[in-house]
C-alpha positions in Angstrom: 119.2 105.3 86.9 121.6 103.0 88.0 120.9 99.2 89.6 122.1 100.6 92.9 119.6 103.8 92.8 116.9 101.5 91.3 117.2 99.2 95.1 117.3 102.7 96.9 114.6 103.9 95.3 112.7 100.4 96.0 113.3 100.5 99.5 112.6 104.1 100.3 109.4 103.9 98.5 108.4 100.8 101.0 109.1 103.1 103.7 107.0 106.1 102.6 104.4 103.8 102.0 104.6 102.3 105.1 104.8 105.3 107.2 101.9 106.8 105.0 99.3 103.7 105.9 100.4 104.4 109.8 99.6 108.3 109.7 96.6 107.7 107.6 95.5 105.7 110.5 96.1 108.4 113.0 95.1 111.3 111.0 91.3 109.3 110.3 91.3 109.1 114.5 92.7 112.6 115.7 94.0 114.6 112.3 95.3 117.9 114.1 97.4 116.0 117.0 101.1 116.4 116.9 103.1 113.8 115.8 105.7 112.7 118.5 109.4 113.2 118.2 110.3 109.5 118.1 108.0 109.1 115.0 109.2 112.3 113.3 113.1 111.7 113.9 112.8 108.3 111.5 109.6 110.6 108.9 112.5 112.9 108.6 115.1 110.4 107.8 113.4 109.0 105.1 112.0 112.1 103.5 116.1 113.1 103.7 116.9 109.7 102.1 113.9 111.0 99.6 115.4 114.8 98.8 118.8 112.9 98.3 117.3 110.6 95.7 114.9 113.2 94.2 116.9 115.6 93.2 115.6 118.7 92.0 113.9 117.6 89.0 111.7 115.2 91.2 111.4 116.6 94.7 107.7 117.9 95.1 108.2 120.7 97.0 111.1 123.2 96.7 110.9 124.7 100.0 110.1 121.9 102.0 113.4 119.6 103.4 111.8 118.5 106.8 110.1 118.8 109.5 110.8 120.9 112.4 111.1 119.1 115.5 110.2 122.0 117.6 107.1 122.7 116.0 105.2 119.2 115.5 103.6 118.8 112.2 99.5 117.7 112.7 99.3 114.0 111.5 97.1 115.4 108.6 99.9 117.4 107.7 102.2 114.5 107.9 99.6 112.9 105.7 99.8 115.4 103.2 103.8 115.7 102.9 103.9 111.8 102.4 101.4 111.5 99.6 103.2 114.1 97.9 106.7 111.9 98.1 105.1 109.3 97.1 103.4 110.5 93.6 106.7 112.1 93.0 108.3 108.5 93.8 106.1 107.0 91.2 106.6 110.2 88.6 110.6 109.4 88.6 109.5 105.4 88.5 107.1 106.0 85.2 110.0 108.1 83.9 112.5 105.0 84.1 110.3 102.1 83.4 109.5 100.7 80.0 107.1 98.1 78.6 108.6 94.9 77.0 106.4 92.7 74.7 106.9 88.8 74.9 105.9 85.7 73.7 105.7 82.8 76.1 105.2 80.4 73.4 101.5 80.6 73.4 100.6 84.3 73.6 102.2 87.7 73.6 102.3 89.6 76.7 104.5 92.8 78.3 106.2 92.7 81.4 107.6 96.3 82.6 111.6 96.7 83.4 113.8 99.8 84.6 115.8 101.4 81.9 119.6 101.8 83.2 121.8 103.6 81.1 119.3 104.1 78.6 118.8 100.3 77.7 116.5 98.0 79.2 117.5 96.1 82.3 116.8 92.9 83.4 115.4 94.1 86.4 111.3 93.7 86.3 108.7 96.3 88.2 105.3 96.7 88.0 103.1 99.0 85.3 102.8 102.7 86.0 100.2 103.7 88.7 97.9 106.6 88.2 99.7 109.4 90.2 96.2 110.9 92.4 
């Protein structure tokens, strides 16, 4: 990956995750409502931004690109289609991360970078999550 893909990547993962906790919320309260078309014009945006990003390698469904507007996905399906994005997110994270051991003087301890251009970067993330 590249620095610029890396700040991508960063920001569209805030936005699935974002969007995720908000139709969480409406799926606990009423999961077979529609979602409305102002929500679903910015979900499909990012899951665009998402595909783009992806790639074939890490998009987690192959016949899924969006949703239609005519036919209003349930909140629980919305639900579904963002967890996915997001566990694929953190796949293609755990695939360009790599621990670093270092010594602060007193103790040894690893701190986790991306990997750009197959060498470490300077740019620090957080340990691997446990994809669900």
């Amino acid at each position: 990956m590249k620095a610029t893909e890396i700040n991508l990547f960063e920001k569209i993962q805030a936005q699935l995750e974002g969007l995720l906790t908000e139709v969480t919320i409406l799926s606990k309260k009423s999961p077979n409502d529609g979602v409305n078309k102002f929500k679903l014009k910015f979900i499909n945006e990012i899951i665009s931004s998402s595909n783009k990003l992806l790639g074939k390698i890490y998009k987690p469904l192959d016949s899924f690109e969006q949703f239609e507007e005519d036919d209003l996905p349930s909140n629980s399906d919305v639900t579904f289609i963002l967890t996915q994005y997001l566990n694929c997110f953190e796949k293609m994270r755990a695939d360009n991360i790599t621990r670093e051991k270092r010594y602060d003087g007193n103790k040894y301890f690893y701190e986790w970078y991306w990997i750009i251009g197959n060498k470490v970067s300077n740019i620090k993330t957080a340990s691997p999550k446990k994809i669900k």
